[in-house]
ZALO-595729 format. One record per residue: residue number from 1; residue in three letters; chain; x, y, z of N, C-alpha, C, O in turn. Coordinates in steps of 0.2 Angstrom, whole numbers, m for minus. Example, Ala and Ser with C-alpha at 12.3 -4.5 7.8 and 13.67 -1.06 7.14 Angstrom:
// residues 2
[atom 1,ALA,A,[66,m28,39],[62,m22,39],[66,m16,39],[71,m17,42]]
[atom 2,SER,A,[64,m11,35],[68,m5,36],[64,0,39],[67,6,40]]
***
This chain:
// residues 210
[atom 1,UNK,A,[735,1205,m161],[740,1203,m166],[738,1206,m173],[732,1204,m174]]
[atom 2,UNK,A,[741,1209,m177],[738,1214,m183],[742,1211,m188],[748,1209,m188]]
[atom 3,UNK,A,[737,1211,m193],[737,1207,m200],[743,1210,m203],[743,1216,m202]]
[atom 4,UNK,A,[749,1209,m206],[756,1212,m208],[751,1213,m217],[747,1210,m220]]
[atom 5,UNK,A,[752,1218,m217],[748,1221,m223],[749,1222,m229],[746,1225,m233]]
[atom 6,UNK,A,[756,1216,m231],[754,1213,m235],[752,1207,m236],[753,1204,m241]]
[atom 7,UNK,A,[749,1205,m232],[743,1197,m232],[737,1201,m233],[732,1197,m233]]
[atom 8,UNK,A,[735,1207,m232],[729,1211,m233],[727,1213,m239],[722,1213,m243]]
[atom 9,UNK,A,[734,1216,m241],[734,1217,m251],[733,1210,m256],[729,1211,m260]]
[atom 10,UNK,A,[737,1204,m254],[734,1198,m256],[730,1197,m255],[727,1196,m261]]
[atom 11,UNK,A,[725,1196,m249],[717,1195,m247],[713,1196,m253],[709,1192,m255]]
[atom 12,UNK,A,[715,1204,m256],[711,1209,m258],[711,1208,m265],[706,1208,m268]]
[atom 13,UNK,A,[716,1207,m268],[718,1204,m274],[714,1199,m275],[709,1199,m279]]
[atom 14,UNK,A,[716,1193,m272],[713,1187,m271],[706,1189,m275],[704,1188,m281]]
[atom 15,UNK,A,[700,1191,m268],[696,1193,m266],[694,1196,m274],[690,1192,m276]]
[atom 16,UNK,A,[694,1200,m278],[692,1204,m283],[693,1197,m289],[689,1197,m293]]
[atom 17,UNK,A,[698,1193,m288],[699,1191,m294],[695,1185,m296],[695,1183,m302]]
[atom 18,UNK,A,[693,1183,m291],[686,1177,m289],[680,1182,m292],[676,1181,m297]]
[atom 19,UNK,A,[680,1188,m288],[673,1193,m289],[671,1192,m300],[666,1190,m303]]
[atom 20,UNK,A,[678,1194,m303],[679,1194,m310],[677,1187,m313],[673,1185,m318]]
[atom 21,UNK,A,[681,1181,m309],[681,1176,m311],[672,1175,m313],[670,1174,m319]]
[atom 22,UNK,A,[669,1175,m307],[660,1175,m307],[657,1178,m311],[652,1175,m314]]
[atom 23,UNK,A,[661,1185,m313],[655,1190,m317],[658,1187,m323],[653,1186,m327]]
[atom 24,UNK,A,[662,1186,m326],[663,1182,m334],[661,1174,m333],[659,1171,m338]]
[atom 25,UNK,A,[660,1172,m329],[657,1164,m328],[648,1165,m331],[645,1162,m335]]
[atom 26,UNK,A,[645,1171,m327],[640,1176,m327],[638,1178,m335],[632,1177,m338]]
[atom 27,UNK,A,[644,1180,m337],[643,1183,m342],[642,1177,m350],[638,1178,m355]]
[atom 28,UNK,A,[647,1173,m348],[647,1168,m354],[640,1163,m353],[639,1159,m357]]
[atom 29,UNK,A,[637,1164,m347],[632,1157,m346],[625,1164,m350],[622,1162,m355]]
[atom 30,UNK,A,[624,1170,m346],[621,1172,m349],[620,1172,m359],[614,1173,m362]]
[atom 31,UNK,A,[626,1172,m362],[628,1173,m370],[626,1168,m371],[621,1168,m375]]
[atom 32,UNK,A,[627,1163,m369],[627,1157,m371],[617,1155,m373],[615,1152,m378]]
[atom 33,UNK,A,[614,1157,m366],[608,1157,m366],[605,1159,m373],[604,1156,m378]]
[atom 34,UNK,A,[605,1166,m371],[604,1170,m376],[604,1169,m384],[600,1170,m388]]
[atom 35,UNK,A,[611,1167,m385],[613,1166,m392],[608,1160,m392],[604,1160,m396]]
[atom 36,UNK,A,[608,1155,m387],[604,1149,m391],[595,1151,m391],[592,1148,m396]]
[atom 37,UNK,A,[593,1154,m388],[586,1157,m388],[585,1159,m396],[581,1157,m400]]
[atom 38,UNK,A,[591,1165,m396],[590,1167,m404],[592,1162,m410],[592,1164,m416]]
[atom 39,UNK,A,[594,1157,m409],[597,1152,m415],[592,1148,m413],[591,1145,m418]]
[atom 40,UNK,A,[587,1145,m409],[581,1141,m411],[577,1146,m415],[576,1144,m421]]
[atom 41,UNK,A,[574,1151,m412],[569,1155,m416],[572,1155,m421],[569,1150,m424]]
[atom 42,UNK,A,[577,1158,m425],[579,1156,m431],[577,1152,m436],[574,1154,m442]]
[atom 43,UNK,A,[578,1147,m433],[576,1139,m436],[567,1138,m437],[564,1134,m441]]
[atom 44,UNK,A,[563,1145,m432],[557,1141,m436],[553,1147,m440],[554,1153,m440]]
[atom 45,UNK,A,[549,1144,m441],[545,1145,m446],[536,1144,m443],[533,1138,m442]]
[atom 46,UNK,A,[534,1151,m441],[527,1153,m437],[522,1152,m442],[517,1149,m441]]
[atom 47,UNK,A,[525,1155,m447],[520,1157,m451],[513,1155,m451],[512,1149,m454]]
[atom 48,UNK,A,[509,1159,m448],[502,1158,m449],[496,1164,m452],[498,1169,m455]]
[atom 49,UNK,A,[489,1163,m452],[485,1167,m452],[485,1173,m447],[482,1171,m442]]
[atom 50,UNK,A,[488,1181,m446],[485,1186,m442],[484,1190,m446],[483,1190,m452]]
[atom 51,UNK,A,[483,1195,m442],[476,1202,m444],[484,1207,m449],[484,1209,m454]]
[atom 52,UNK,A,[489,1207,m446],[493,1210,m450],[500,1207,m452],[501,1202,m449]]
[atom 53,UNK,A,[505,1209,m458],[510,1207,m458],[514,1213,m458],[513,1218,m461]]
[atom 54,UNK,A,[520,1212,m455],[525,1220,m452],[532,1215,m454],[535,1210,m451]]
[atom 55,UNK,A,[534,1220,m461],[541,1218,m464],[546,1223,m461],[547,1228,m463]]
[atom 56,UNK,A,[549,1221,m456],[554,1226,m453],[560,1229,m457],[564,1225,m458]]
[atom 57,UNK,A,[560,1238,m460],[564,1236,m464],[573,1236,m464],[576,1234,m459]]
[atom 58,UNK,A,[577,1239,m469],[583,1238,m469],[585,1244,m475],[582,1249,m476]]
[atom 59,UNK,A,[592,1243,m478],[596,1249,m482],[591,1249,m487],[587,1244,m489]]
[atom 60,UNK,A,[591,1256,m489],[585,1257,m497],[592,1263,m499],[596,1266,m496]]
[atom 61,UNK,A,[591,1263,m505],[597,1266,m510],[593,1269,m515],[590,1265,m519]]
[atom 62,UNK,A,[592,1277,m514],[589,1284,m517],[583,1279,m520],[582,1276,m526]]
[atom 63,UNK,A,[577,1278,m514],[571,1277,m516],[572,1268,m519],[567,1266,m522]]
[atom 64,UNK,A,[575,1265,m519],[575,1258,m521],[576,1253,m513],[579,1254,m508]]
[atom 65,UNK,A,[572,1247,m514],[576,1243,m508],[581,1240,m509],[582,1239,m515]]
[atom 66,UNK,A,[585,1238,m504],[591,1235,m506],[589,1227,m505],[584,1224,m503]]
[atom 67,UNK,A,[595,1224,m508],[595,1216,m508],[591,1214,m504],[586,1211,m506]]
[atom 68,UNK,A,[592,1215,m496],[591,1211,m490],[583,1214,m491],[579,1211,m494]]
[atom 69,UNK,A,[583,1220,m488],[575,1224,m488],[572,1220,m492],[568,1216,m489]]
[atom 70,UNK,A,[573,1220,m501],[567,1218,m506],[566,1210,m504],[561,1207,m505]]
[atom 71,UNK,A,[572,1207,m500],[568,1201,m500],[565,1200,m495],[561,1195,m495]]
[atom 72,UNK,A,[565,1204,m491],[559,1203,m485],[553,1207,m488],[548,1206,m485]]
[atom 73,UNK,A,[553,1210,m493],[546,1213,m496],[544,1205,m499],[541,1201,m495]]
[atom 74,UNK,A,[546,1204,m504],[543,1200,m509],[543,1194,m505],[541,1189,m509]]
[atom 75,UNK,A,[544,1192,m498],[543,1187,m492],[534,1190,m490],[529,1188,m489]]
[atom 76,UNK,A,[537,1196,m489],[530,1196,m487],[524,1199,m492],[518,1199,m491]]
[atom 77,UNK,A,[526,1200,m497],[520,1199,m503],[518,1193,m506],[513,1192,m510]]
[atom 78,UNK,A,[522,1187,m504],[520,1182,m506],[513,1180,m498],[507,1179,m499]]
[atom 79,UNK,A,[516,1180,m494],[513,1181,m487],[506,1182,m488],[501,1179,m487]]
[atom 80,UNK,A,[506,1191,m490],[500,1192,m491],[495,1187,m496],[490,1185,m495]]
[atom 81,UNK,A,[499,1186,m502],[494,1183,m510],[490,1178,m507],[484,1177,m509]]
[atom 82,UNK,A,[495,1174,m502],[492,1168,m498],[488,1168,m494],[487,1163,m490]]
[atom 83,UNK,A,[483,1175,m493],[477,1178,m492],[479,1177,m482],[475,1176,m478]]
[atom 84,UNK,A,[488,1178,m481],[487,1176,m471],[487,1182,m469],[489,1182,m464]]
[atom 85,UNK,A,[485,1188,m471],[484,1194,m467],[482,1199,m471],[486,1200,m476]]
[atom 86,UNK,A,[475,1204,m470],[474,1207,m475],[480,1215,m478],[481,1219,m483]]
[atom 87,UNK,A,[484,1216,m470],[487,1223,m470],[495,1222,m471],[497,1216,m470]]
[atom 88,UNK,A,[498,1226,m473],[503,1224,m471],[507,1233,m472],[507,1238,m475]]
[atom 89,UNK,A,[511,1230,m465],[515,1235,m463],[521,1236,m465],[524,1231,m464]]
[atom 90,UNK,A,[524,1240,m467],[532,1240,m469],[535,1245,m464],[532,1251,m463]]
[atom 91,UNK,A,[540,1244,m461],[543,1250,m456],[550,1252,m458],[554,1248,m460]]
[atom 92,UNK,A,[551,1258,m456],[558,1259,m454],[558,1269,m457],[554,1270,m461]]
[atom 93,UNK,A,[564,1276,m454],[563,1278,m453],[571,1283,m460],[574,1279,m464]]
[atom 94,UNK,A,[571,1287,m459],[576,1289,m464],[583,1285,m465],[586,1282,m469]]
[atom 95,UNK,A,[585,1286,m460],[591,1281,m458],[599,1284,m465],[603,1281,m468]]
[atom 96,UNK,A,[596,1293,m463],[602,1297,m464],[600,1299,m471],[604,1303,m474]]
[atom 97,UNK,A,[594,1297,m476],[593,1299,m481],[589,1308,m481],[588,1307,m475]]
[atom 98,UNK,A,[588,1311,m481],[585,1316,m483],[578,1315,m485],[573,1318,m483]]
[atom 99,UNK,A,[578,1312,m490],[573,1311,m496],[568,1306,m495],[562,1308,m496]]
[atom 100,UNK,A,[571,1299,m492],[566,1293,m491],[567,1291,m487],[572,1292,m483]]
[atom 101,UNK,A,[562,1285,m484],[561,1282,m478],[561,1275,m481],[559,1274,m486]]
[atom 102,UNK,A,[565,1269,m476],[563,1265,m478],[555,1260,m478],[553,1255,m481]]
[atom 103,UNK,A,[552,1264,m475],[545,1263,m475],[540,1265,m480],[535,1262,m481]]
[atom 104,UNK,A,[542,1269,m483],[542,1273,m487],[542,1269,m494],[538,1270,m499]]
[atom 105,UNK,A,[548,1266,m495],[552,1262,m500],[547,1256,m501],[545,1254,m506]]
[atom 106,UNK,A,[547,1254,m494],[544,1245,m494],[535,1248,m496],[530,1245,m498]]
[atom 107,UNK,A,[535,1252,m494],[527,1253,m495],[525,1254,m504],[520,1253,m508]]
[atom 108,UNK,A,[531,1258,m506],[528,1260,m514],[533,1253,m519],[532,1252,m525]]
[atom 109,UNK,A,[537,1250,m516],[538,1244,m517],[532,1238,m520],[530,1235,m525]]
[atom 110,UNK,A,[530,1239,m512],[523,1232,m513],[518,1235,m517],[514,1231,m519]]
[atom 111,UNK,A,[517,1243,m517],[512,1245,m521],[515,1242,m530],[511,1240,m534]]
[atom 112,UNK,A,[521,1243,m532],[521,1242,m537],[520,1234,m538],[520,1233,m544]]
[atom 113,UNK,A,[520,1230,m534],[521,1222,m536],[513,1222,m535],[510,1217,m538]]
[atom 114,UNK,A,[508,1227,m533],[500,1226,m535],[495,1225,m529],[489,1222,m529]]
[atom 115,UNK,A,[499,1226,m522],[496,1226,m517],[494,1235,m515],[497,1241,m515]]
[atom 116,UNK,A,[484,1231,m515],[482,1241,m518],[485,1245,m509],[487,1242,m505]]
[atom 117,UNK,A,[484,1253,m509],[485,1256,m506],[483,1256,m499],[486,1256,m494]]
[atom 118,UNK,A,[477,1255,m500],[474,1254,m494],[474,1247,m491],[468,1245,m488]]
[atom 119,UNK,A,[480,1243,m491],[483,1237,m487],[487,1239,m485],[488,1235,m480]]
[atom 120,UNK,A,[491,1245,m487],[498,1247,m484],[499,1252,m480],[497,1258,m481]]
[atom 121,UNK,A,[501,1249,m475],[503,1256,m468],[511,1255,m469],[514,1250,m470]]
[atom 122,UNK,A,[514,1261,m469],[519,1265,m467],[522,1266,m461],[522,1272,m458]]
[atom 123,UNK,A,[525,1263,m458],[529,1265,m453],[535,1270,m454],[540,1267,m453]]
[atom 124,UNK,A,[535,1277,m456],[543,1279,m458],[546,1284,m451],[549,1289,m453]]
[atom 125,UNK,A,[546,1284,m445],[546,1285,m441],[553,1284,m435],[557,1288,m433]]
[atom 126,UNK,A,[553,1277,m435],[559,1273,m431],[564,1273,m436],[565,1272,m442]]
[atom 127,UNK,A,[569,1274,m428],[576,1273,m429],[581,1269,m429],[586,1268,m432]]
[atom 128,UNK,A,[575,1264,m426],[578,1259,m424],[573,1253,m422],[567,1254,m421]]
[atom 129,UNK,A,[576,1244,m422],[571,1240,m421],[565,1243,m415],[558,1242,m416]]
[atom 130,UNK,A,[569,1245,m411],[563,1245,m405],[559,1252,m407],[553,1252,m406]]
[atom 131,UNK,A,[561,1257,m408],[557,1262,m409],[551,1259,m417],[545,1259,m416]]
[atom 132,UNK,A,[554,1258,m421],[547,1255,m426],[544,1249,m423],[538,1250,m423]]
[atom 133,UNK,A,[546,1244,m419],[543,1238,m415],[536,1244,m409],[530,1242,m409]]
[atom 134,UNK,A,[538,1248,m408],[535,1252,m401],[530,1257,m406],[525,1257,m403]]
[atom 135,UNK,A,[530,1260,m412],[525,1262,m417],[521,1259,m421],[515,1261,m421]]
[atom 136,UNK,A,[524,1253,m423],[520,1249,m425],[516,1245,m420],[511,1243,m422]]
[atom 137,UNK,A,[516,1244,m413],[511,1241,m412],[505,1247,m409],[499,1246,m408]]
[atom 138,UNK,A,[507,1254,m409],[503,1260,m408],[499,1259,m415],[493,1258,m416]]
[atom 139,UNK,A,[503,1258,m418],[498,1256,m425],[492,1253,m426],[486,1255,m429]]
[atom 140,UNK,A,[494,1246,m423],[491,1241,m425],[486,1240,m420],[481,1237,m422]]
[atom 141,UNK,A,[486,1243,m414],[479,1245,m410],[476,1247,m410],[471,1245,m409]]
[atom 142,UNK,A,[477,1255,m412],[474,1262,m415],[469,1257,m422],[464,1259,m425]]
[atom 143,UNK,A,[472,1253,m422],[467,1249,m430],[464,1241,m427],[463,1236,m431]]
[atom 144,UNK,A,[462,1241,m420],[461,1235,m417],[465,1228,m420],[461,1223,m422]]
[atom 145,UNK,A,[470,1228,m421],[474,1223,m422],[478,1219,m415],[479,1222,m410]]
[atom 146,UNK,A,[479,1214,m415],[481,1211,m410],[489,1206,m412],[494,1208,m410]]
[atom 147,UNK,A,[488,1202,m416],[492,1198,m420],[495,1199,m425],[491,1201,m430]]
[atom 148,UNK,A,[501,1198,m426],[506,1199,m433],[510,1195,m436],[514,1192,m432]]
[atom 149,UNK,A,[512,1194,m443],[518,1190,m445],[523,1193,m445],[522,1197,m450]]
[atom 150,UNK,A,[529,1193,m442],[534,1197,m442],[540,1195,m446],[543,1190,m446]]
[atom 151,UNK,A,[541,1201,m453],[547,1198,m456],[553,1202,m456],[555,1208,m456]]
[atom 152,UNK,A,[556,1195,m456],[564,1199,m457],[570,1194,m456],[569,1189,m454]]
[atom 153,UNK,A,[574,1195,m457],[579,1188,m456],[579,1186,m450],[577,1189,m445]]
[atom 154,UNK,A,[580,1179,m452],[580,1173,m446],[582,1174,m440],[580,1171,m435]]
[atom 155,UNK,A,[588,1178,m439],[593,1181,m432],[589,1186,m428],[588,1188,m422]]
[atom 156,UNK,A,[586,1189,m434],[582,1195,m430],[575,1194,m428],[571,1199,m425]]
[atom 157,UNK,A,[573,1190,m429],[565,1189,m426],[564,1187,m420],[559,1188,m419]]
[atom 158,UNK,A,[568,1183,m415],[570,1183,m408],[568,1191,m404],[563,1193,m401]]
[atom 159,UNK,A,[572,1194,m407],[571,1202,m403],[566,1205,m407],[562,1208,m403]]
[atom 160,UNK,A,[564,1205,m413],[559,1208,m413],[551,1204,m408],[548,1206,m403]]
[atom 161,UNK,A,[552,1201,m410],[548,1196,m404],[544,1199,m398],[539,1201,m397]]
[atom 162,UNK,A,[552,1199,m391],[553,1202,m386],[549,1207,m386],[544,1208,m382]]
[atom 163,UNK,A,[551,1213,m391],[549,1221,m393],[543,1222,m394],[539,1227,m392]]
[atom 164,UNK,A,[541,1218,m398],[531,1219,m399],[527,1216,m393],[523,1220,m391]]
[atom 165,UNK,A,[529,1211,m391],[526,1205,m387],[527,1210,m379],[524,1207,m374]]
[atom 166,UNK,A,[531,1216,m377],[531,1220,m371],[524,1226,m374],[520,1226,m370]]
[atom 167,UNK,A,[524,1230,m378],[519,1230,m381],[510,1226,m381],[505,1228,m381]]
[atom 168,UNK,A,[511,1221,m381],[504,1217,m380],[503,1214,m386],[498,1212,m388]]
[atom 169,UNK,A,[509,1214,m391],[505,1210,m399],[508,1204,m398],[514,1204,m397]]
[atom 170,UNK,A,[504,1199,m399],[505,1191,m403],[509,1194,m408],[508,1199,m411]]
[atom 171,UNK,A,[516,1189,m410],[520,1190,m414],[522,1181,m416],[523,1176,m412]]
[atom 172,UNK,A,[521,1182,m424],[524,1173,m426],[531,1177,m431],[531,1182,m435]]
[atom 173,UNK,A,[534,1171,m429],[541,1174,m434],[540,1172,m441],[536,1168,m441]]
[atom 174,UNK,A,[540,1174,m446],[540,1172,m452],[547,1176,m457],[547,1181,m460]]
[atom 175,UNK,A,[551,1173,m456],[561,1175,m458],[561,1174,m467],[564,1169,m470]]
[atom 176,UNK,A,[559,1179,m469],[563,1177,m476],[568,1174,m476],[573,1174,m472]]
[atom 177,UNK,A,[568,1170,m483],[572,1166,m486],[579,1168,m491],[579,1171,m496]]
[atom 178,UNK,A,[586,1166,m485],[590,1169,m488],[594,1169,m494],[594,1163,m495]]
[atom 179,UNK,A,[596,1171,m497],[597,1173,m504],[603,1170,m505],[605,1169,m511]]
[atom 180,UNK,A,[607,1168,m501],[614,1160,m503],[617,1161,m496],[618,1165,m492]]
[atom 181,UNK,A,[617,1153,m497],[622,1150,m491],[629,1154,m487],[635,1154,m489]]
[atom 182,UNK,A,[626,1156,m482],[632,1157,m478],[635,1152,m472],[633,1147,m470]]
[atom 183,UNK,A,[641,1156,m470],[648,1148,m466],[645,1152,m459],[644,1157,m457]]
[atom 184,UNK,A,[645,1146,m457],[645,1144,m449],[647,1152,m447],[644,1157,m450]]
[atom 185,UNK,A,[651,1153,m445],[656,1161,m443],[652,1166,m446],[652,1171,m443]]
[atom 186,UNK,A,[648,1164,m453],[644,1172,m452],[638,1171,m448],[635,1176,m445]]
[atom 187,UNK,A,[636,1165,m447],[629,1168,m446],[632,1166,m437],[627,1167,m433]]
[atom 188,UNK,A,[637,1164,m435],[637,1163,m428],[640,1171,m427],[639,1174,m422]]
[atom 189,UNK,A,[641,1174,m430],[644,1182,m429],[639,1186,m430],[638,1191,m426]]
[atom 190,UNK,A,[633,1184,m435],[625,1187,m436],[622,1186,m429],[619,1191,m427]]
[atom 191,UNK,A,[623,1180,m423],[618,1180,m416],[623,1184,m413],[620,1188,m410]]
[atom 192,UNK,A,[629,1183,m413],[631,1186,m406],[631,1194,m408],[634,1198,m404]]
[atom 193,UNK,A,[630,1196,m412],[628,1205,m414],[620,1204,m411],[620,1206,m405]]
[atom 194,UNK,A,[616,1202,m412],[608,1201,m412],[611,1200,m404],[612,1206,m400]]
[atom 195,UNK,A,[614,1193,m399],[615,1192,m391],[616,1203,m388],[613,1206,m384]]
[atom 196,UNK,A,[620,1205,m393],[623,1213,m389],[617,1216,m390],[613,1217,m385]]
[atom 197,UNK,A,[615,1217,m396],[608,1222,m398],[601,1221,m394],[596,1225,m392]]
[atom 198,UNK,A,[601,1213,m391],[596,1211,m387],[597,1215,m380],[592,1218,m377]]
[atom 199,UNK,A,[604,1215,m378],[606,1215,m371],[606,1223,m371],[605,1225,m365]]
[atom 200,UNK,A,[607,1227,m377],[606,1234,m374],[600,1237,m375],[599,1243,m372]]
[atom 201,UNK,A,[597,1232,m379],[588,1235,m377],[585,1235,m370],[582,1239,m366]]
[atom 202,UNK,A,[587,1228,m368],[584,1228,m359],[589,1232,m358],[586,1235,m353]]
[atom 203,UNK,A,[594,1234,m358],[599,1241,m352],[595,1246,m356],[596,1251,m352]]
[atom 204,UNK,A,[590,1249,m362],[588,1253,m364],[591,1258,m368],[591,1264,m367]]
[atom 205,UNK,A,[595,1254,m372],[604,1258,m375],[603,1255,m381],[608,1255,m385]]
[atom 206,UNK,A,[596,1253,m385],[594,1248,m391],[598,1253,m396],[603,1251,m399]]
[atom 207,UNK,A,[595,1261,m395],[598,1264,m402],[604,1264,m405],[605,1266,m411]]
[atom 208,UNK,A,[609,1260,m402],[617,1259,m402],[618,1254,m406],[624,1253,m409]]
[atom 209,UNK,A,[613,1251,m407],[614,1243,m412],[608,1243,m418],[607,1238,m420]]
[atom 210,UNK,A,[604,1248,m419],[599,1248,m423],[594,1241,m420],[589,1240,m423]]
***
């Protein structure tokens, strides 16, 4: 006796919309993880004693840092004054400038606030979190280094984390202090860009989200 073929079309139908149903079941229990992983990290504060401090950078404007950048410098020059790491690394790569790097910026930045030369390594190389995360630890072993305080806003210290730590560096978050209050909605919109940026470094698609 043969199935009348439209109860096979149904079947089929059926059959796929359960399959979706799973993979967004899938999908939101995954986000959900994730966002929460990255909104604890957020919340702490590592900061301790290591051999280096690596300020991950951000926009620089013809040779100056910008808001967010300079505050992760002067986060991490306060860092270093507090005698928890003798080096400090500043990273980041042209990022469409011709002229300057943002490595480049946070490096003669911190020289001008009176941290001498030979404290400062330069990262101006990467394009991105994971390509400076993947340099700087060639760095930081090339100089037997093993440990770092990693700065940069509270959302993003999660992933860099991940990035250094597949690498072989000890990473403590250290998030500078942000410069005013923002609403529930920015910064739940700041994790779930960081949840995408996470997810496409493990597919290996990081460069897409800086």
């Amino acid at each position: 006796m043969s199935v009348p073929a439209g109860k096979v079309k149904l079947a089929g139908r059926s059959r796929v919309r359960r399959i979706l149903v799973l993979l967004a079941l899938l999908a939101a229990v995954y986000t959900g993880v994730v966002y929460s992983l990255i909104a604890r990290q957020s919340t702490a504060d590592e900061t301790r004693a290591a051999e280096a401090i690596v300020v991950f950078g951000a926009a620089e404007y013809a040779g100056r840092p910008s808001p967010v950048y300079r505050a992760r410098l002067d986060h991490a020059f306060q860092l270093y004054q507090r005698g928890l790491a003798p080096i400090v690394i500043t990273t980041g790569g042209h990022g469409g400038d011709p002229d300057y790097t943002e490595g480049g910026v946070g490096r003669d930045y911190l020289k001008e606030r009176g941290i001498a030369d030979q404290h400062i390594i330069a990262e101006t190389q990467g394009d991105s979190t994971a390509e400076s995360a993947g340099r700087v630890a060639a760095i930081m072993k090339a100089n037997g280094m093993r440990t770092c305080l990693a700065v940069s806003d509270d959302y993003h210290i999660f992933r860099i984390k991940q990035m250094l730590g597949r690498h072989g560096i000890e990473v403590y978050g250290s998030p500078r202090q942000p410069a005013q209050a923002v609403s529930w909605w920015q910064r739940a919109r700041a994790i779930l860009r960081e949840v995408l940026s996470y997810t496409l470094w493990l597919m290996g698609s990081e460069r897409l989200t800086g």
